[in-house]
C-alpha positions in Angstrom: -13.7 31.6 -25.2 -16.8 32.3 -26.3 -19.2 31.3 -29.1 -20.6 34.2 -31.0 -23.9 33.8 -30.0 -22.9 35.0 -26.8 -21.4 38.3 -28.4 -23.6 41.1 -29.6 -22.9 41.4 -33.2 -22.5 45.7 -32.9 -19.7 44.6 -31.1 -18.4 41.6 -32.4 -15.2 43.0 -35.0 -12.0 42.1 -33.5 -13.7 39.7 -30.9 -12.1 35.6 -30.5 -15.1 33.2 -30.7 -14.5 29.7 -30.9 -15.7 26.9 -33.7 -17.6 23.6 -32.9 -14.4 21.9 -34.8 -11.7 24.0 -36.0 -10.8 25.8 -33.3 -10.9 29.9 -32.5 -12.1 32.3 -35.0 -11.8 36.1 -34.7 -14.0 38.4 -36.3 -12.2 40.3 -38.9 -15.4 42.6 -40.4 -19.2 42.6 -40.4 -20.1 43.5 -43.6 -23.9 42.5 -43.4 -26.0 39.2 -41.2 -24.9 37.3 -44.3 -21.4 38.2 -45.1 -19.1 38.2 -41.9 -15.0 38.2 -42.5 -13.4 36.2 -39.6 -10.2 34.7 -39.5 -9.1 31.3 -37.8 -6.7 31.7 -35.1 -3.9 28.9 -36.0 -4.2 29.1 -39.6 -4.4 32.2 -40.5 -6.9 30.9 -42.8 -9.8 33.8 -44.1 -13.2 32.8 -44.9 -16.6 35.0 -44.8 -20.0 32.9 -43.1 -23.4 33.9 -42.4 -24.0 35.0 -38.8 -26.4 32.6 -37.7 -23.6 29.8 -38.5 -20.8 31.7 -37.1 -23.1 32.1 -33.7 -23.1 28.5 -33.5 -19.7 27.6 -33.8 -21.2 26.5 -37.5 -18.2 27.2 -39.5 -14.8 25.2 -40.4 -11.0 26.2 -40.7 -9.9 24.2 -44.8 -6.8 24.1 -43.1 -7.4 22.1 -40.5 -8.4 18.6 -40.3 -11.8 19.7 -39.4 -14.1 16.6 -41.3 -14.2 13.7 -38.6 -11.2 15.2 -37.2 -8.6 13.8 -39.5 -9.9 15.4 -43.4 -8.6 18.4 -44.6 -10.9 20.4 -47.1 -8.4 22.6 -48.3 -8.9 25.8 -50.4 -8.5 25.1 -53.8 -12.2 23.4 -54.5 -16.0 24.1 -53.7 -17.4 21.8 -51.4 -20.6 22.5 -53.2 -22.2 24.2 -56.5 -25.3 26.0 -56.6 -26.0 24.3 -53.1 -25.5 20.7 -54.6 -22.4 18.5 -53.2 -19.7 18.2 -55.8 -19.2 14.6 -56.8 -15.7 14.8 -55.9 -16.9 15.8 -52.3 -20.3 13.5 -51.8 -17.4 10.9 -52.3 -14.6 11.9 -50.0 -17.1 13.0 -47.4 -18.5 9.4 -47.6 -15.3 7.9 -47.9 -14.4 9.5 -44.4 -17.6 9.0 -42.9 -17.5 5.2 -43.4 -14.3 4.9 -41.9 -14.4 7.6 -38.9 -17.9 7.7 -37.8 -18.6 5.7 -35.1 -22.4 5.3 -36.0 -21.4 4.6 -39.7 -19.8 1.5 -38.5 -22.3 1.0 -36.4 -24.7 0.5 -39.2 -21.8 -1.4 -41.3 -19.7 -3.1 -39.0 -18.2 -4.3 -42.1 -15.8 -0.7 -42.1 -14.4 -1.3 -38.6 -10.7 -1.4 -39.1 -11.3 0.7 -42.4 -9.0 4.1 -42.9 -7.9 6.1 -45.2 -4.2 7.0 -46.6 -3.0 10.3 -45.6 -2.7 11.7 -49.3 -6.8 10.7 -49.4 -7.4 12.8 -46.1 -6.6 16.0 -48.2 -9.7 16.6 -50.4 -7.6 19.2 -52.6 -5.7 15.7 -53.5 -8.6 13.1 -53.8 -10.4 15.7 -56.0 -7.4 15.8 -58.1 -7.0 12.0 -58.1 -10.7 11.6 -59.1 -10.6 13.9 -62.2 -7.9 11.3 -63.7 -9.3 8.7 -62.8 -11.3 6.2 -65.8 -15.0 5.9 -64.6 -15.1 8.7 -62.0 -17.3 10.8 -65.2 -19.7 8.0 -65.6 -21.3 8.6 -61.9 -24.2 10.3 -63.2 -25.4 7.4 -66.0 -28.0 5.0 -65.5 -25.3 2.3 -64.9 -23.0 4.6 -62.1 -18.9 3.7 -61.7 -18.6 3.4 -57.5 -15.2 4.0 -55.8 -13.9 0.3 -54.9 -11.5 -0.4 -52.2 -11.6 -4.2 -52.5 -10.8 -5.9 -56.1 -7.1 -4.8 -56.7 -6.4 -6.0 -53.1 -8.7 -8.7 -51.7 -9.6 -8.1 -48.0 -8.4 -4.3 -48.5 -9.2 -2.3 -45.6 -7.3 1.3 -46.5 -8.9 3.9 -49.3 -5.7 5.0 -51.2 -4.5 6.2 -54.7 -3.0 2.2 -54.9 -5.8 0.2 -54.2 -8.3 2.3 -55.2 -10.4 1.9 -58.5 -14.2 3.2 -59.8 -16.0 -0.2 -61.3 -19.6 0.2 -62.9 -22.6 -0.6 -60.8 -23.3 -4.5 -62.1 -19.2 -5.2 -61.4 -19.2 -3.7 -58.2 -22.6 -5.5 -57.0 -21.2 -9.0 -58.0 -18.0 -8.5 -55.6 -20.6 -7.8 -52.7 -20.4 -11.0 -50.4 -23.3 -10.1 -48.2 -22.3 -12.7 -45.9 -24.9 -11.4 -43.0 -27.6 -12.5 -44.9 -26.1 -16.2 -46.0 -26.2 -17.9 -42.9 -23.7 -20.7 -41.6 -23.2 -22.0 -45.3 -20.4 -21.3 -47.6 -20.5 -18.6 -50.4 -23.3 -19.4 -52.8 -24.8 -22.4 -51.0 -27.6 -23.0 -49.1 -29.8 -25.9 -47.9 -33.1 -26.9 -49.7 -34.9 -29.0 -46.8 -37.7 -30.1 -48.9 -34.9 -31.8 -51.1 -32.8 -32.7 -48.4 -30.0 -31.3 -50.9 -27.8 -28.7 -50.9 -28.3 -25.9 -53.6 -25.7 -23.9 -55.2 -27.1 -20.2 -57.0 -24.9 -17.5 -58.5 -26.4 -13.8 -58.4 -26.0 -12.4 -61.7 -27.2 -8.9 -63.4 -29.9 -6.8 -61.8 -30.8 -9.3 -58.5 -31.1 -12.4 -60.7 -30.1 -15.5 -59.8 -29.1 -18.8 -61.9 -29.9 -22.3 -60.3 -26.7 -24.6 -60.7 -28.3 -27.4 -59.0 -28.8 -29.5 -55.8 -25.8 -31.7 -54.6 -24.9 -34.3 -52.1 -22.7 -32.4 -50.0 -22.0 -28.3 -49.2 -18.2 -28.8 -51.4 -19.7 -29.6 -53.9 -22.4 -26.8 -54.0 -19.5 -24.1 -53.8 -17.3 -25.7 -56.4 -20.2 -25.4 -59.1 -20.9 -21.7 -57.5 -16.9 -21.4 -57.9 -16.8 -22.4 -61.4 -19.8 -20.5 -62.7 -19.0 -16.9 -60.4 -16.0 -17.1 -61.7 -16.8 -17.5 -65.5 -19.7 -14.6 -64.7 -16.9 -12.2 -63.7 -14.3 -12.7 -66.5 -17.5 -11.9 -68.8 -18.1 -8.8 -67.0 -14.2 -7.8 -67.2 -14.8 -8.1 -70.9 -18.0 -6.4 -71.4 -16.1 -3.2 -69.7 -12.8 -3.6 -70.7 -12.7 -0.6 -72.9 -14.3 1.6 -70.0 -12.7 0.8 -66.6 -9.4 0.9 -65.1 -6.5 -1.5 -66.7 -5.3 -2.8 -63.3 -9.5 -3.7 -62.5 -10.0 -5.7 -66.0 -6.6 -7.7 -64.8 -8.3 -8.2 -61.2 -11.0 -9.4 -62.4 -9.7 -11.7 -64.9 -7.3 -13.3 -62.2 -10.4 -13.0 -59.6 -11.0 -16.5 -57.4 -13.6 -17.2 -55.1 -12.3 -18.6 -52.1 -14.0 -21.1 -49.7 -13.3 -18.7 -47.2 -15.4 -15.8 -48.7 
């Protein structure tokens, strides 16, 4: 099988050209360099593609789980408007991409083991899911909602309709452990070698941080980060408890910080 570059397009109408991902196309009618009718072979799907994509294998069966080999695009939503990514998409796209792409996790080994449920693999159902969802409209504002995996189940490692909440910007950023850049030290400790002390500091709004103080031993440090992260995120749960997700203001409320974080 053949890509279509290979083919003359004066000749290419009823011709069987294969797809860098979804498999064999044929040509169904040439209507102009920009508009070309083809037709994927174990789908029966119909779509129309300029002929520079379609000579590179540049073009992808909805029906098929053509986006990192396991999302399906579907037919009942643009992938784009006026040539700029739906929300709904620039999210599921990235959703996938963190979980399937092997230089994604690369970058953020923090994904491996990650995956997505098999209703979330359909983007005609994840589009759907997003437009009911409480926060999904505030993306755009200068305080964005992100899609969070983590809060509702701690250690989460699968994207689904369940576990699955958007939380505003500030929220999200305080559940982020960065633990690469800690060191050895528990959560919210480090050690302060011109006081020979350990120091306990809780990240709040913004990138600031508030000094607790300097203590004898590295316990100690974490239980006064405990106490005061803690306190921190039950005032964010009810600064935005009229704008997120019920199930997120109770996870945050019942949130603990574990000396294993």
């Amino acid at each position: 099988m053949k890509y279509l570059n290979d083919v003359s397009y004066k000749d290419c109408v009823g011709k069987v050209c294969k797809s860098k991902s979804s498999g064999d196309f044929k040509i169904v009618k040439y209507n102009d360099a920009r508009n070309v009718e083809i037709q994927f072979v174990n789908t029966g799907f119909e779509t129309s593609a300029q002929l520079t994509n379609l000579r590179n294998g540049n073009v992808k069966d909805r029906l098929t789980p053509s986006v990192y080999g396991v999302g399906e695009l579907g037919t009942k939503y643009p992938t784009k408007v006026n040539g700029v990514l739906t929300k709904e998409y620039d999210l599921w796209h990235s959703m996938l991409r963190r979980c399937y792409s092997d230089s994604s996790k690369k970058k953020c080994p923090t994904y491996e083991g990650c995956e997505v449920s098999a209703k979330f693999k359909s983007f005609e159902y994840f589009y759907e899911w997003c437009n009911k969802q409480i926060g999904f409209y505030n993306q755009g504002n200068e305080n964005p909602f992100h899609l969070d995996k983590d809060l509702l189940i701690k250690g989460n490692k699968v994207y689904s309709e369940s576990t699955c909440v958007f939380l505003p910007q500030e929220i999200n950023s305080l559940l982020t452990k960065r633990t690469s850049l800690r060191g050895n030290h528990l959560i919210g400790v480090h050690w302060c070698n011109t006081k020979k002390a350990f120091v306990a500091m809780v990240n709040k709004n913004k990138g600031k941080q508030e000094h607790l103080g300097y203590f004898k031993t590295e316990i100690e440090a974490f239980k006064a980060y405990k106490q005061a992260k803690e306190a921190f995120i039950k005032e964010q749960a009810e600064k935005w408890k009229d704008k997120i997700d019920e199930r997120a203001y109770n996870a945050l409320m019942n949130y603990t910080v574990e000396i294993t974080d």
